[in-house]
C-alpha positions as CSV (number, residue, x, y, z in Angstrom):
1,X,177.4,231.8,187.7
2,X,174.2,232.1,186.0
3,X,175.6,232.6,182.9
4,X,178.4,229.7,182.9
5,X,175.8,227.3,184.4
6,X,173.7,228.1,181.2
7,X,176.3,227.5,178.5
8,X,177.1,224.5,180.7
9,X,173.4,223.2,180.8
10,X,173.5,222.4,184.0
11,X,171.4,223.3,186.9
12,X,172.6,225.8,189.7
13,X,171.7,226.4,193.0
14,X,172.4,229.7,194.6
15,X,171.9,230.8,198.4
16,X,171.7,234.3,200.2
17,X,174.1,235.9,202.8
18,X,173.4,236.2,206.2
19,X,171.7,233.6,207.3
20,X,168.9,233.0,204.9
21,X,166.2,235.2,206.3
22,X,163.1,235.7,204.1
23,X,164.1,239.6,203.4
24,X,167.6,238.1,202.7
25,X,166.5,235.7,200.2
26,X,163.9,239.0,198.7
27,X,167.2,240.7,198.4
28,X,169.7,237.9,196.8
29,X,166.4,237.6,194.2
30,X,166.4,240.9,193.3
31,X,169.9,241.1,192.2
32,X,169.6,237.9,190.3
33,X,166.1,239.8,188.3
34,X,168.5,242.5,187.3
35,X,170.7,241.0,185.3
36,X,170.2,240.8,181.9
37,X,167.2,238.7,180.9
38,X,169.5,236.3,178.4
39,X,171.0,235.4,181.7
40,X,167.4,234.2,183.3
41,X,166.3,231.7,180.5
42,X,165.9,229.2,183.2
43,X,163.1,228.1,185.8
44,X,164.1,230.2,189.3
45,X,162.8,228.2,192.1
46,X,162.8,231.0,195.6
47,X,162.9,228.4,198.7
48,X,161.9,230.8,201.9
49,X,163.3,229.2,205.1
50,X,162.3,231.8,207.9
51,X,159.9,230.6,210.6
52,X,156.9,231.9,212.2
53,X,158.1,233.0,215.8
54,X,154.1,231.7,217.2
55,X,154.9,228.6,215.4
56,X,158.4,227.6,216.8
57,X,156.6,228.3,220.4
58,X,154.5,226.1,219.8
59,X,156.9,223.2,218.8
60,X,158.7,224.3,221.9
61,X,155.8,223.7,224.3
62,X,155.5,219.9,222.1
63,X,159.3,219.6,223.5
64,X,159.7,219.1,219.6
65,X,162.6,221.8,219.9
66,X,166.2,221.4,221.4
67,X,169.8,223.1,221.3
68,X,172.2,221.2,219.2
69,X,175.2,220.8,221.7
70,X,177.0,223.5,222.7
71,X,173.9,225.4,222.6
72,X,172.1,226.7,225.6
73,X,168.9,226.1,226.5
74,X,166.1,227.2,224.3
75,X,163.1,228.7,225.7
76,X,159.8,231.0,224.5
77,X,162.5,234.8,225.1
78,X,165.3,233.1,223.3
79,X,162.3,232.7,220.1
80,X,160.6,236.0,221.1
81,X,164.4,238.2,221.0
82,X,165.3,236.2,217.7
83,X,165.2,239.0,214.6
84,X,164.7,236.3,212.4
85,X,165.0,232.2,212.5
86,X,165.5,230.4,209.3
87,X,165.5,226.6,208.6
């Protein structure tokens, strides 16, 4: 991809398996770095989505957080038993 989009000259946007966790996007980034360097003569831009578990809980108290139907309810054990949440 990186590759085509350069003899294309057009800009690419890649995105990471699984979700789009910070360690995710660390290991998608990583491949990408071990290409050859003619293939990285372009500006990377690393967008990490994962949120801060203390931070959602707040939201949550603010009532700034709710399921998107289907969903169940939301509350402070759903955040605290999440792995990881990405935006």
């Amino acid at each position: 991809m990186l590759a085509r989009r350069q003899t294309a000259g057009v800009p690419s946007c890649g995105i990471c398996r699984n979700g789009g966790g910070d360690a995710h996007v660390d290991w998608t980034l990583d491949i990408a770095r071990e290409l050859p360097r003619k293939r990285l003569e372009h500006p990377t831009a690393v967008i990490h989505s994962e949120q801060d578990k203390s931070y959602l809980k707040q939201l949550l108290r603010e009532n700034r957080i709710r399921p998107l139907d289907p969903a169940p309810p939301v509350d402070a054990r759903t955040i605290d038993r999440s792995i990881r949440v990405s935006a």
